[in-house]
N, C-alpha and C positions, 0 to 999 in steps of 0.2 A: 504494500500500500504506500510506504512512504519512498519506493523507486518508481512510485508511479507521479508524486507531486514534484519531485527531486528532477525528472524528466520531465515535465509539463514548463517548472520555472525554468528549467536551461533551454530550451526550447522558446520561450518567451523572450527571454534574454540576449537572443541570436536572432530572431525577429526583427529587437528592436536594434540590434548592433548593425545590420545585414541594410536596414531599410534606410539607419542613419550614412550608410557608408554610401547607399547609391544616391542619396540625395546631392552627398558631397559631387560624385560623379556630373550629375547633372548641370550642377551649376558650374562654369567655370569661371580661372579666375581668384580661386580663393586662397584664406591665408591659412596658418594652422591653426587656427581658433574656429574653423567652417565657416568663419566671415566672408563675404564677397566684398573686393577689393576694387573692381572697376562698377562705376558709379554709387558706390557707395554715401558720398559724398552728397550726391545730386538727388540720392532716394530720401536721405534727413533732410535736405531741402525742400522738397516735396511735403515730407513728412509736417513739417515745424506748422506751427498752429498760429493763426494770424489772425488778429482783432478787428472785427467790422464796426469803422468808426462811424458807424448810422446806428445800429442796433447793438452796439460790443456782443455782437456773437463769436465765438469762436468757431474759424474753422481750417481744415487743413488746406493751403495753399497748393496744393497739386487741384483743388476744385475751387478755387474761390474763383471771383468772379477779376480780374485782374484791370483797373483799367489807370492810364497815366492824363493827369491833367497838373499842368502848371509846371512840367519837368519832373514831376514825382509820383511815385508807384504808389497807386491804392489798392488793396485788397479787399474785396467785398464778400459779403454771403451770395448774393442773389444780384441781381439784373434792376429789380426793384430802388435797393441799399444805394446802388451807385451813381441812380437816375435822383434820386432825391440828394444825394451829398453832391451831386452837381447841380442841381439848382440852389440847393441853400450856399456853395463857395463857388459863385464864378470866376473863369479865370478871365 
């Protein structure tokens, strides 16, 4: 009975070593910590969470609404957000 658990956990265990090795595999590029090395950089930028100064929403900048007036970068929530912070600051 207990060569029968003893075999189920090593079995488990080789699953998950087996699934984490070919994930390595797939992505290339990576350091020895399974970090990925190219664009790295650009994914946290994406990532970073950015204030809608219409509503202070927060949201992640890979979806915000992005738009430049007055020589400087806004990020918005929505389509809405951006249309009213330009009529309230024209340039």
């Amino acid at each position: 009975m207990y060569r029968l658990f003893i075999i189920i956990f090593l079995l488990i265990i080789l699953y998950f070593l087996l699934r984490q090795m070919f994930r390595a595999f797939g992505s290339p590029n990576r350091d020895i910590r399974g970090k990925s090395t190219e664009g790295a950089d650009r994914q946290e930028e994406l990532d970073e969470m950015i204030e809608d100064p219409v509503c202070h929403t927060f949201v992640p900048k890979r979806i915000a609404v992005i738009e430049e007036m007055g020589g400087q970068e806004y990020c918005f929530c929505s389509k809405e957000c951006a249309v009213t912070f330009r009529s309230q600051h024209p340039v």
